[in-house]
C-alpha positions, 0 to 999 in steps of 0.5 A, spaced: 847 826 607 851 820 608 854 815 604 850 808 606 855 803 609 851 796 610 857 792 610 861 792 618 869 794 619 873 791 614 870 786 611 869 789 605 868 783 601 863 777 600 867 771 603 870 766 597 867 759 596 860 756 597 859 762 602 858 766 597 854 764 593 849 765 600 851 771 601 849 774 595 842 771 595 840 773 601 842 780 599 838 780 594 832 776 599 833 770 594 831 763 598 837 759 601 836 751 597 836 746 602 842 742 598 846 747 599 852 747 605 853 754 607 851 759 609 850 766 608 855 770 612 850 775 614 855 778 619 859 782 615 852 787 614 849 791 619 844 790 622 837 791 619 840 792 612 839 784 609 832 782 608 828 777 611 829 771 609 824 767 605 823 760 606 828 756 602 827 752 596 828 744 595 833 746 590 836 750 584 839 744 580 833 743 577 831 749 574 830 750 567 832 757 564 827 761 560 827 761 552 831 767 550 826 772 548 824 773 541 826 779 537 824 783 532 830 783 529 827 788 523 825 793 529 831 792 533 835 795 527 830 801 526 831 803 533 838 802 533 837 806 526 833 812 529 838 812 535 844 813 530 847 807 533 848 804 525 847 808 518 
C-alpha cells in the first residue's frame, strides 16, 4: 500500500503570504471570502485531491467566535484525578 501523495513535484510547501491563507481553506473545503485578494494555488495538489469549492462568503472580518465552553471544573479534576494525572 502507498503512501498518498496529494501534493505535484517539488512543491512541498503551501505558498507564503495571502495565498496561504487560501490554500489552506480550500484544503479544508472552507469558502474563499469575497474580500480576500488571492487565490488558492490549487496547482501545487494533484488533481482530484481538493474538494470542490463552496460558494464564497461575503467575509470573515466579521465574524464573532464563539463563548468558550464552560467547564466543570470540579469534574474536570476528578477525571484528571482518575486518570492518574493529578493526586
Amino acid at each position: 500500500m502507498g503512501v498518498a501523495r496529494p501534493l505535484r513535484g517539488l512543491a512541498r510547501h503551501a505558498p507564503p503570504g495571502p495565498m496561504a491563507r487560501e490554500t489552506r481553506l480550500a484544503l479544508f473545503g472552507l469558502p474563499l471570502a469575497q474580500d480576500m485578494d488571492g487565490a488558492p494555488a490549487t496547482e501545487i495538489f494533484q488533481p482530484g485531491y481538493l474538494p470542490a469549492p463552496p460558494a464564497p462568503v461575503a467575509s470573515y472580518d466579521d465574524l464573532v467566535p464563539p463563548p468558550p465552553a464552560a467547564y466543570d471544573l470540579d469534574h474536570v479534576r476528578e477525571r484528571l484525578r482518575g486518570l492518574g494525572y493529578v493526586e
